[in-house]
N, C-alpha and C positions, 0 to 999 in steps of 0.2 A: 697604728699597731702593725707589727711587722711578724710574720710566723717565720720560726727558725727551726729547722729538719736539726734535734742532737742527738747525735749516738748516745746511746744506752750502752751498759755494761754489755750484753750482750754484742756481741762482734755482729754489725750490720744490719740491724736494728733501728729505725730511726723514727724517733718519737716528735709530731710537732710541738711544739712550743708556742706559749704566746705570751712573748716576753718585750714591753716596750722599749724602745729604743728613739734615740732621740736623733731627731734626722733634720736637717735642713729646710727651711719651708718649700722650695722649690719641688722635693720632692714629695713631701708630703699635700701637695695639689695634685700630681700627678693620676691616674687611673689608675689603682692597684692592680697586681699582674692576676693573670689567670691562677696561680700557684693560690695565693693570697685570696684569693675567690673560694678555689678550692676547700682551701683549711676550714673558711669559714659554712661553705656548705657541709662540710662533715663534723662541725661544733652543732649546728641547726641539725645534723642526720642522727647525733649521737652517735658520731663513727669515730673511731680512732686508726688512721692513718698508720700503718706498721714501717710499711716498703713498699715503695712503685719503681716500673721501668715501665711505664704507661703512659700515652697523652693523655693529658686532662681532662679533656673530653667523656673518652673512654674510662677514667676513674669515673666521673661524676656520674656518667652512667650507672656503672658497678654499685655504687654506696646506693644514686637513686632506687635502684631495681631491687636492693637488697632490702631496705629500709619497705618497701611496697612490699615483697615478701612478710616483712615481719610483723608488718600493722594487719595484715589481708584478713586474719582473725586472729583479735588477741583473747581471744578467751582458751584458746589451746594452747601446748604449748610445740613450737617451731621445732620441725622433723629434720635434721642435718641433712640427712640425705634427698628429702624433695629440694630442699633449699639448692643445694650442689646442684643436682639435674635441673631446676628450676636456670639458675646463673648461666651454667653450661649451655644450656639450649639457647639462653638469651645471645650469648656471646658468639656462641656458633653460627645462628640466624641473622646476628649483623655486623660482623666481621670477618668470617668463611668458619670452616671446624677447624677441630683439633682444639679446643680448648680443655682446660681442664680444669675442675674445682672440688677442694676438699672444703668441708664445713665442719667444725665440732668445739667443743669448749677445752680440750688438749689433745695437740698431736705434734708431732716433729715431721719434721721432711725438710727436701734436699731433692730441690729439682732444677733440671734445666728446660729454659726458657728460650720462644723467641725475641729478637731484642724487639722491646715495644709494646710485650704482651706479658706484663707480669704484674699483682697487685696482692698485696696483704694487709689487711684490715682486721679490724675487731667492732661489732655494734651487739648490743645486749647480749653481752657476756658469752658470745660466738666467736670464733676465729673464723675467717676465709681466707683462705689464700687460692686463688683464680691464676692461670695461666694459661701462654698459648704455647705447641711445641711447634715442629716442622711438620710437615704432610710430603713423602717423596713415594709418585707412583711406583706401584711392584712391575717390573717389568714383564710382559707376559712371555710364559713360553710356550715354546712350538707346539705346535700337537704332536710331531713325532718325537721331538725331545720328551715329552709326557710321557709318550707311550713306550721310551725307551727304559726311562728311568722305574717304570711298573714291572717290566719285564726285569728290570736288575733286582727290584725287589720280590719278585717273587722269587728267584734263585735262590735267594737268601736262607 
């Protein structure tokens, strides 16, 4: 069985699929790729795969850590927002910060990402969409540039 990433109606949207296809024996001996691994840990997660610009690695992560989230107790029910700080710290603690995650059952957005750090998924009727952006230090200023710019504001 071969999973295939198709566009949905919506523009940029990619839904897996698990659609057979009929392939040569040669290749069908071969080790299925990591992709193919993937899909089928998030069939076993209860995950649905939205849109990645992620190593797989780093997905597999994300749905694993998500899914531990969501069994951790199922007799409540799952708080969007610990879930979000919950992901975010994770991601932050093992890949640097700046990460960023929305959780909820609907929202829109429209963000930019770094290339590498991007994932949106859906698991028990949750949305997440996870992201990393840039970090560029503030350069610092002078102490008398400081103390100049207090003095222009207090003129004011």
């Amino acid at each position: 069985m071969e999973v295939i990433a198709e566009e949905s109606r919506e523009e940029g949207v990619h839904y897996a699929s698990r659609r057979m296809l009929t392939a040569p024996a040669t290749r069908l001996q071969r080790a299925p790729s990591m992709e193919v691994k993937l899909a089928a840990m998030a069939v076993d997660l209860n995950a649905r795969l939205r849109s990645a610009d992620m190593p797989v690695v780093m997905q597999e992560r994300a749905l694993r850590h998500t899914r531990g989230l969501l069994d951790a107790d199922p007799k409540t029910r799952p708080n969007p927002t610990h879930m979000a700080l919950a992901l975010k710290k994770e991601f932050d603690g093992a890949f640097g910060v700046a990460w960023h995650c929305i959780v909820g059952k609907s929202f829109g957005s429209f963000v930019t990402h770094s290339s590498g750090g991007f994932i949106y998924f859906s698991m028990d009727k949750l949305s997440f969409l996870l992201f990393k952006t840039e970090v560029r230090p503030i350069p610092k200023i002078s102490p008398l540039l400081q103390v100049s710019s207090r003095i222009n504001s207090l003129k004011k």
